[in-house]
C-alpha positions in Angstrom: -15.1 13.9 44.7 -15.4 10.3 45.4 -17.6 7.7 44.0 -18.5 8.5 40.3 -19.6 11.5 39.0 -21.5 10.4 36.2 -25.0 10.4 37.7 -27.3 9.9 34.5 -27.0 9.5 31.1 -29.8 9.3 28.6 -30.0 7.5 24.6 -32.0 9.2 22.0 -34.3 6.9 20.1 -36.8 7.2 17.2 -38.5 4.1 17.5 -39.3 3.6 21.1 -40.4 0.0 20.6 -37.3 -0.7 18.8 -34.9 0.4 21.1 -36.5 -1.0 24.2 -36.7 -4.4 22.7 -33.2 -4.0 21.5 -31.5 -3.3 25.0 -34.1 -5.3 27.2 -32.7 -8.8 24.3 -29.1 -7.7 24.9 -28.6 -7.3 28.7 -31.8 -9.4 29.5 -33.4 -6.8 31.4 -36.7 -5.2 32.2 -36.4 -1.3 31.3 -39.1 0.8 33.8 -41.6 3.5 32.1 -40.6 6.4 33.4 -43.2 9.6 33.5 -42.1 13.0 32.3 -40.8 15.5 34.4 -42.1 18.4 32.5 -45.5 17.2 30.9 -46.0 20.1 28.6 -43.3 18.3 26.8 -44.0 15.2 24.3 -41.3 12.7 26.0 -41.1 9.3 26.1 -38.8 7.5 28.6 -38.0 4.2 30.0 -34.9 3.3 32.6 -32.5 1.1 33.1 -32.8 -1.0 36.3 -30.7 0.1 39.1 -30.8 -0.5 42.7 -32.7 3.3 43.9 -32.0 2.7 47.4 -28.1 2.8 47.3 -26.2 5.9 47.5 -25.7 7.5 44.0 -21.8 7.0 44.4 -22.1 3.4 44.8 -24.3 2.5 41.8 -22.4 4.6 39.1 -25.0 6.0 36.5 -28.7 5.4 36.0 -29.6 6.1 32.5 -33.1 6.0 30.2 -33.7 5.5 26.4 -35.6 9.1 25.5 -38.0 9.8 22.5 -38.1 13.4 22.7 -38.4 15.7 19.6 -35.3 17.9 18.9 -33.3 15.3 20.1 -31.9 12.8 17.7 -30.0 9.6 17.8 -26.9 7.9 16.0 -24.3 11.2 16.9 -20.7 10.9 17.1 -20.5 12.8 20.9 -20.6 10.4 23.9 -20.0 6.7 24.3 -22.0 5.3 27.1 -20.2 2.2 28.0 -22.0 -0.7 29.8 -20.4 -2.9 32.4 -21.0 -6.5 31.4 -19.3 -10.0 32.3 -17.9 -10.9 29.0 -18.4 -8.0 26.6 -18.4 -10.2 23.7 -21.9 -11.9 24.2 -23.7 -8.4 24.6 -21.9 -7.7 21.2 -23.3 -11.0 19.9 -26.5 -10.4 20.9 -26.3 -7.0 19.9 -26.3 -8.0 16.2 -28.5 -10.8 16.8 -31.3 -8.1 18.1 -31.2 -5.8 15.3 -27.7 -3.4 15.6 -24.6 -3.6 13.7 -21.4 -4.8 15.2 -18.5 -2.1 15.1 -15.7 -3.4 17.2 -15.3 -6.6 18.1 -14.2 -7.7 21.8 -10.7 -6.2 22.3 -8.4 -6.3 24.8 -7.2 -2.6 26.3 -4.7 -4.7 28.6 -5.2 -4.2 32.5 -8.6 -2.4 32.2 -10.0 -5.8 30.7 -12.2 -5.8 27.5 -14.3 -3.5 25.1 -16.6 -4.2 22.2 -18.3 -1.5 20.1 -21.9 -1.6 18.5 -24.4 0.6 16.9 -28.1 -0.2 18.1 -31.3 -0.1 16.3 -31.6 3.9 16.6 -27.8 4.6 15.1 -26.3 4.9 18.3 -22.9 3.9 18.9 -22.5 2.3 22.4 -20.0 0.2 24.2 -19.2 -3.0 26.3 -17.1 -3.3 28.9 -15.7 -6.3 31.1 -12.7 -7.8 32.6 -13.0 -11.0 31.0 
């Protein structure tokens, strides 16, 4: 396979609001409202930005916050890890917004830099950069 195989990835939330604010502050974003694929379902979703018209192997992983009952936040399964320039201000802000810091930037020698934080909802996520 080549490209990346990851090709979605989606964050359990409580508080909707919350999250969204949390995640828009850190990365200085705009997430998109996202309708439900199944609507006998009670689901709310809202996506990361990602460029829609480039092939799925180029653009790595699009991903959503999710408020959907029987699905909880704050787990101890997957890390998402976002890319960023210099992993220690999304960690800053991270705390800044409402989350915990968990690990602060650290080097992992040639593959750059990672900081760890839990967001609003409990979830344990990642930052990544070369710098």
């Amino acid at each position: 396979m080549k490209g990346n195989p990851v090709v979605h990835f989606e964050i359990y939330v409580h508080d909707i609001e919350r999250a969204k604010a949390f995640y828009e502050n850190i990365f200085d974003i705009t997430l998109e409202q996202i309708q439900s694929p199944i609507p006998e379902m009670d689901m709310e979703m809202w996506a990361f930005p990602m460029d829609k018209e480039a092939p799925m192997s180029s653009y790595g992983a699009g991903g959503m916050l999710v408020k959907m009952e029987g699905f909880e936040p704050g787990g101890s399964g997957t890390l998402v890890y976002f890319g960023c320039d210099d992993c220690a201000i999304q960690a800053a802000r991270a705390e800044k917004f409402g989350g915990s810091l968990f690990q602060e930037k650290t080097s992992i020698g040639e593959h750059g830099f990672c900081a760890l934080a839990r967001d609003t909802e409990g979830n344990l996520i990642g930052f990544h950069s070369m710098a």
